[in-house]
N, C-alpha and C positions, 0 to 999 in steps of 0.2 A: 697183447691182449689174450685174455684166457678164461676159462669158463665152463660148464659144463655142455655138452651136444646141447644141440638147439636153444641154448640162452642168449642167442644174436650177434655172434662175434662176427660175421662175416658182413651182417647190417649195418655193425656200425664201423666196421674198419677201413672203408671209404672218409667218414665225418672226421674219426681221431686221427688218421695222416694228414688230413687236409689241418684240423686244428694244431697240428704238432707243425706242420710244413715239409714232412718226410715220406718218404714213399711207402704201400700201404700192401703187405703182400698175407696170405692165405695159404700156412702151411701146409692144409691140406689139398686145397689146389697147386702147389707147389709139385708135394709128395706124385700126384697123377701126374703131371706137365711133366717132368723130370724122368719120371718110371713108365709114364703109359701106362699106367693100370688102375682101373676103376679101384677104389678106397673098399666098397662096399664087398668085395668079392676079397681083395686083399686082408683084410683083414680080418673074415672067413676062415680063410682058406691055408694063412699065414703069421698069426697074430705076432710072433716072437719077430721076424723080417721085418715088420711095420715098423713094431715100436723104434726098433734099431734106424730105420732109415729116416722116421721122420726124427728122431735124434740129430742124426748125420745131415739132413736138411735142413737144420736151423740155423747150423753153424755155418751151414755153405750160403746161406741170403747175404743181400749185402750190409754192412755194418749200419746204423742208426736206422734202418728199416721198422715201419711197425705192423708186428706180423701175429697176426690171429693164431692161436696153436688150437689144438683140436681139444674136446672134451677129455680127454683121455693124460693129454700130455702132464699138466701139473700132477697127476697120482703114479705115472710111470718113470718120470725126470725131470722129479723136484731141484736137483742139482743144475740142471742145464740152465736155469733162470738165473741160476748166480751172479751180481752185477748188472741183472736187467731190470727193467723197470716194468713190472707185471700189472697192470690194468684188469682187473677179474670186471668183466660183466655180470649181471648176478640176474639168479632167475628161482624163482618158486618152485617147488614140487607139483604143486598143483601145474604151472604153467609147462615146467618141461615133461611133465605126464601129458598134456594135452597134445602138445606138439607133437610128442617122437609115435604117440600112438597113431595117430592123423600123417607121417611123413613115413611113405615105406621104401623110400631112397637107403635109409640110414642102414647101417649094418646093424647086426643081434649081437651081441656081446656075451651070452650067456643062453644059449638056445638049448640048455639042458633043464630050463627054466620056463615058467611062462611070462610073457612081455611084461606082464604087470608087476610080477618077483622081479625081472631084471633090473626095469625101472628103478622100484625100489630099492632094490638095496645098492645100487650101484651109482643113484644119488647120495643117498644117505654116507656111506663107504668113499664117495669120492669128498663130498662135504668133508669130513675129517682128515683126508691123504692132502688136501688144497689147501688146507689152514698150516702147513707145514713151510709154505712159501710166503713173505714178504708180498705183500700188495697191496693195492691203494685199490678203494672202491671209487664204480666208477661217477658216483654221486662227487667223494673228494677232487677226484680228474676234473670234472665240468665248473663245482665251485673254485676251484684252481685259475682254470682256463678264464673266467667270467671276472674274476679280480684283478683291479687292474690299480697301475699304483697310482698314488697322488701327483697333480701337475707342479 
């Protein structure tokens, strides 16, 4: 599953393991459990390390796992999807402006900017860098999942 910050991968990645019958993991809860280090500060503080380990953390879950990747991941390692089955959750401008302004958990990506520049163009910017990977929306996933065949 993959998507941009706060477009609800981690909400719904409990429902799709359970629909799929596979285990349901949170790469970037993976990323801290594994390193011990807060995301928010990490990625601060070390953006080039991150990108790399949560790379190196993908390939290390276990095989037919289905695992949430961060906002980030499809615009920095569109290759690493290769052969997977990429589920994008999809989400508004309007909605994920609402969110990340309101959640100040989230790390700043761009703090030579003001929130509202980063937002924007770091939506906009990733919309484009995500359309480079193969995915099925997740509206197709759920009419998928809800057809069933003839007796």
């Amino acid at each position: 599953m993959a998507g941009h910050r706060a477009a609800g991968k981690t909400r719904l990645l409990p429902l799709v393991s359970k629909l799929l019958g596979r285990p349901g993991l949170d790469l970037d809860a993976e990323l801290e459990r594994r390193h011990g280090r807060p995301l928010r500060t990490w990625v601060a503080e070390s953006p080039t390390t991150f990108r790399a380990a949560e790379r190196e953390t993908l390939g290390l879950l276990p095989p037919g796992s289905v695992v949430a990747v961060g906002g980030g991941f499809l615009s920095h390692h569109p290759d690493a999807l290769a052969g997977h089955f990429t589920l994008v959750v999809p989400v508004t401008f309007d909605t994920y402006r609402e969110r990340l302004m309101a959640d100040t958990t989230r790390p700043r990506l761009r703090t030579d900017v003001s929130l509202e520049e980063e937002l924007h163009s770091l939506f906009h910017e990733r919309e484009a860098l995500h359309a480079r990977v193969p995915t099925i929306s997740l509206a197709d996933f759920l009419r998928g999942c809800l057809v069933q065949e003839p007796a």
